[in-house]
N, C-alpha and C positions, 0 to 999 in steps of 0.2 A: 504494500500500500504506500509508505511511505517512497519509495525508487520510483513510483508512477509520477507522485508531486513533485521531484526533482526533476525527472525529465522534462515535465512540463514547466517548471520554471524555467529550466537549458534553454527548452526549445521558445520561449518566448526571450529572452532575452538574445539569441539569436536574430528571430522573426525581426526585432526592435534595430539590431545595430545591422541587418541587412536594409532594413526601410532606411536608416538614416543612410548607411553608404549610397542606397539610388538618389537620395534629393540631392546627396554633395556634388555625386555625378553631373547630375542632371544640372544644376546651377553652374558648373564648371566648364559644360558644353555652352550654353545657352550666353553665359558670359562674353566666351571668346577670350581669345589671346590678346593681351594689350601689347601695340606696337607702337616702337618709340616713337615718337616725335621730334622731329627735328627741325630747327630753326637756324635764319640765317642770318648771319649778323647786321645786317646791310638793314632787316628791317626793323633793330633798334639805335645804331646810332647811325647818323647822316653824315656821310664824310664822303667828300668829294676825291680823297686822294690823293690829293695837291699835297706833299710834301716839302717843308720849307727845310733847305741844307745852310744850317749855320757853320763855320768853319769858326776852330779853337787852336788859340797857341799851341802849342804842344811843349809840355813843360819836362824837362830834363828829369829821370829821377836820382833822387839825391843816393848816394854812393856811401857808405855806411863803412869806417874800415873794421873789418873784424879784429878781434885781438889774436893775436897769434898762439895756437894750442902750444903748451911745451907737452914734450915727449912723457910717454908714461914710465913711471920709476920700475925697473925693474924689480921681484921679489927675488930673495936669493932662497937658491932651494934648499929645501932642507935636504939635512944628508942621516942616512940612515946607516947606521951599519951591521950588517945581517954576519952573526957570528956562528960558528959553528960546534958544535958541541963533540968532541972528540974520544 
């Protein structure tokens, strides 16, 4: 008795999320695919084009002198001395 009323709970709550997958469907077809939009620039700002060429000194650039690296100090190695035991 009891396994009858669980089936029948199964099978409706089935019944339920197979109804809702057809109206998602269905709303997803009907919608359509949105496709981009594209704009061009021309028809927000007004510009004729005309470019005006100013010409500018041209300024040297300044020359920085570096300080001279000195050489790195050597370490002295250490000396090991491996004895042997006779």
């Amino acid at each position: 008795m009891n396994f009858k009323k669980i089936l029948k709970v199964i099978s409706a709550i089935v019944a339920l999320a197979a109804v809702a997958a057809a109206i998602y469907m269905a709303v997803k077809k009907f919608t359509g695919k949105k496709e981009p939009e594209y704009f061009d620039d021309n028809d927000f700002f007004e510009c004729d084009n005309e470019l005006e060429i100013i010409e500018a000194e041209a300024e040297e650039p300044a020359v920085e002198e570096a300080p001279a690296k000195e050489a790195p100090k050597k370490r002295a190695a250490k000396k090991t001395a491996s004895k042997k035991a006779e």
